[in-house]
Structure formats: structure tokens, C-alpha cells
N, C-alpha and C positions, 0 to 999 in steps of 0.2 A: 504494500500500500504506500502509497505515494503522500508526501504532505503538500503538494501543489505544487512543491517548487524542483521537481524531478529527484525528488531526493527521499531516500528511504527514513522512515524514521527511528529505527535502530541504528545502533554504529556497532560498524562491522570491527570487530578484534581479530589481533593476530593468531592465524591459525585456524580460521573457519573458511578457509577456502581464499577464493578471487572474491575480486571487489563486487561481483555482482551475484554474490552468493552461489558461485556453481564448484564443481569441485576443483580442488587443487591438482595441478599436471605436478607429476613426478617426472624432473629430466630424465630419471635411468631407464624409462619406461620407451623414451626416444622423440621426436617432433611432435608438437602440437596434434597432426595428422595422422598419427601412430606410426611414423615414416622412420627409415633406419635414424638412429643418432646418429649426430653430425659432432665429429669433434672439433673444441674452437682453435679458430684459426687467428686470432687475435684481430686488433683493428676495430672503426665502427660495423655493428651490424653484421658481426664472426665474417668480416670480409681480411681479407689481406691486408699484414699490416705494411705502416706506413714506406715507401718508398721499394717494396717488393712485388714480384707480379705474383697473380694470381692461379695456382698451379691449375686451377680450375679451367681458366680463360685463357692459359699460356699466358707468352710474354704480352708487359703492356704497353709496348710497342706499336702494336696489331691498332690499337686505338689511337693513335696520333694523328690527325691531318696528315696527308701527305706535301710536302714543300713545292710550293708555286713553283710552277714550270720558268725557270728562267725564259728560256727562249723563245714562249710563247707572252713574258709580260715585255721584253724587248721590243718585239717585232709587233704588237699592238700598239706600242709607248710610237714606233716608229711610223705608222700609220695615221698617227691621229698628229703629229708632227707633219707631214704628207698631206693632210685633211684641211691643217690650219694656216700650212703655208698657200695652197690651191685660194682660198678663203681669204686670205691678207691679198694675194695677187689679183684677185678679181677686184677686189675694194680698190684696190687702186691703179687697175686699171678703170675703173668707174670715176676715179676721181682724176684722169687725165694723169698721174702722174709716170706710168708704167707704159709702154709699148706692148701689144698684143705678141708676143715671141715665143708662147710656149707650143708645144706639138699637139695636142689635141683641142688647141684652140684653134690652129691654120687653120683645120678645116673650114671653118665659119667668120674666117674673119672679119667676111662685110658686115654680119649681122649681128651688133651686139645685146639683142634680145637672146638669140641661139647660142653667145658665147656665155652668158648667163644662164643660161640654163644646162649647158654642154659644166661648166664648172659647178651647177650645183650637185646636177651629177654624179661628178666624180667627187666633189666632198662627202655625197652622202653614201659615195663607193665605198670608199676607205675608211669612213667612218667605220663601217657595216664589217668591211675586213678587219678593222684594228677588236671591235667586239668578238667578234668571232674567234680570231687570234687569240686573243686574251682567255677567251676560254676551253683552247686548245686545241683548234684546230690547223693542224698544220695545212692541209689544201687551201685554206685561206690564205695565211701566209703565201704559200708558192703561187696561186690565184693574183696577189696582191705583187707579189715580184714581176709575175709575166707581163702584170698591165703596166708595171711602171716602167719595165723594159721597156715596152711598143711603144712607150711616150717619151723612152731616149732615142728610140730609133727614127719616131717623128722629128724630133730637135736635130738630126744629121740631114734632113730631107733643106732643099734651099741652101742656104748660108749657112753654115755651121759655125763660122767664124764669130757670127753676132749675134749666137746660143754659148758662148763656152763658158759663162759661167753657170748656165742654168745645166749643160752639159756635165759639169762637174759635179755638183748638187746630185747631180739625178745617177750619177757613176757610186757617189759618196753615199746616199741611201741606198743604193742598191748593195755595197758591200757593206753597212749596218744590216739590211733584211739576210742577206745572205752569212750574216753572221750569227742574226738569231735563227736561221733556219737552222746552223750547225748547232745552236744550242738546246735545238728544239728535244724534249722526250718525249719517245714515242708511248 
């Protein structure tokens, strides 16, 4: 019988059992569940104690994150570097300050609605490659190499002479991609 306030009202003494009056478990008898005894293993909750693994679980290693893939956080880091320089160059080429010089803008040159649109494009290419990248996909990565190549090999078409610093740039990230491709795991 209850006094209202969820409470018995007798007090329970030691030696009549559990708290809610039922009978006392005997450890030697084995688990709660009448399951074999389990001898303690020390630590909270008869788990492993502090700073050893668990012969149960093996070693606790098994449970670690494994370590971000270098060469997939490079070669994303390198893309979005790619995404924002396309993005600075379109800006100002909008503001007059730039000449239209890069290789997959030739194609559209007269039009710079299509050159706007041709660079939103490819910012939101590389963006699309540096995510992907990032979460470890090497064909993106190499996807993201082949296009930046066909847009070195654009910059050799015409003058090459009045590309050669953007020639360089574009030689310069290709061996940062190609270095995090080398560092990429499979």
C-alpha cells in the first residue's frame, strides 16, 4: 500500500530482500538471468579496466576512427583552390581588369553572358570534385586532373607565349593533384 507519494509505508531493513521487497539474488547462484557467473573483470560496469582492451572485444584499436585520408583532404583542399581562383578571375574579368586568356573561356569569347556561365560551370565542377574528393573518392580526383589537363592543353592552342603564367599555375596544380593522387588510400 502506497501513502500517495509512491512510497511504501514501512521501511525496509537490512536483510529483507531488494528494495522493492522481492527476494534477495545470491551472486554464487550466477547473473540476474540465472546465466553462467561472470567473473569481475575490474573497471566501471565488470568492463575492462582502465587503459587495457577488452579480451572480450579484442584489441581496442578495432574502435578508433580510422585517420583522414591525406590525399584525399589535399587534393579536395586543391580543388576548391581551383574553384576560387576560376571565381576571383571571372570577377575581374567583369570588372575590366583581366583579359579573357584562359582555355575554356576561348571558346566563347565574344559572348560574355556564355563566358559566365561556361565559369560558373566549372566553379561548381570543382567544387562538386573537391567534395567528393574529400570524401574519398579517388575517380574524382583523377576526373578533376583530366579536366584541368584539357584546360592546359586549351592554354597551348593560339599564343602560348601570352598564357605562360597561367601555363604554369595550371602545370603547378596539376603536380599538387598528382601528388595527392600519390597520396591517395585506396
Amino acid at each position: 500500500m502506497s501513502n500517495g507519494f509512491g512510497q511504501s509505508p514501512r521501511k525496509q531493513t537490512a536483510g529483507q530482500g531488494t528494495v522493492y521487497g522481492g527476494p534477495t539474488i545470491q551472486t554464487s547462484e550466477g547473473t540476474v538471468y540465472n546465466g553462467p557467473a561472470v567473473a569481475p573483470r575490474g573497471g566501471v560496469y565488470n568492463g575492462a579496466a582502465a587503459g587495457t582492451g577488452n579480451p572480450a572485444l579484442g584489441s581496442m584499436s578495432r574502435l578508433k576512427t580510422p585517420a583522414v585520408n591525406a590525399g584525399a583532404r589535399k587534393g579536395a583542399g586543391i580543388f576548391y583552390v581551383i574553384a576560387g581562383f576560376t571565381a576571383l578571375r571571372t570577377l575581374l574579368l567583369f570588372l575590366g581588369v583581366q583579359q579573357l586568356t584562359l582555355g575554356a573561356n576561348r571558346m566563347f569569347a565574344g559572348d560574355m553572358q556564355s563566358v559566365l556561365i561556361v565559369n560558373g560551370l566549372i566553379v561548381g565542377i570543382f567544387v562538386a570534385l573537391g567534395v567528393f574528393t574529400g570524401k574519398g573518392s579517388k575517380m574524382a580526383l583523377m576526373i578533376g586532373m583530366l579536366l584541368y589537363a584539357a584546360d592546359l592543353a586549351l592554354l597551348f592552342v593560339g599564343d602560348a607565349s601570352a598564357n605562360i603564367v597561367y601555363i604554369v599555375v595550371h602545370v603547378l596544380f596539376l603536380l599538387y593533384l598528382f601528388s595527392a593522387y600519390r597520396q591517395f588510400a585506396d
